[in-house]
C-alpha positions, 0 to 999 in steps of 0.5 A, spaced: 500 500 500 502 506 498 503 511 504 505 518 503 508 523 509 504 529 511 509 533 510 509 530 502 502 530 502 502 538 504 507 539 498 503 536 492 497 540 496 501 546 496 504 545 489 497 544 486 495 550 489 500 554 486 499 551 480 491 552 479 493 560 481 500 560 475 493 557 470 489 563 474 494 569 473 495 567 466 488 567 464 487 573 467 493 576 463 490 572 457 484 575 458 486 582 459 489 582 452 483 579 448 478 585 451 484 590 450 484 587 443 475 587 442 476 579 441 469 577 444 470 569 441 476 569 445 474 573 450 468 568 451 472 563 451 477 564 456 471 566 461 469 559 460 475 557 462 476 561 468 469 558 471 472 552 469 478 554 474 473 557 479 
């Protein structure tokens, strides 16, 4: 059976939540060009993606 320590466990929490707020950042900076841009495809698109995240 495969048993992981706490403090491993707390660093593969605390990686996946640094990860989801990277992909949150990115959207966001996505996003703030697409409406700077006037894309409104991709601005739907990526809000979509950011509720997917949320």
């Amino acid at each position: 059976m495969f048993s992981m320590s706490r403090n491993k466990q707390q660093a593969v929490k605390q990686a996946a939540e640094a990860h989801r707020q990277n992909i949150q950042k990115s959207l966001q900076h996505r996003l703030d060009v697409a409406r700077a841009n006037g894309d409104e495809n991709l601005i739907r698109q990526l809000e979509a993606e950011m509720r997917y995240f949320n």
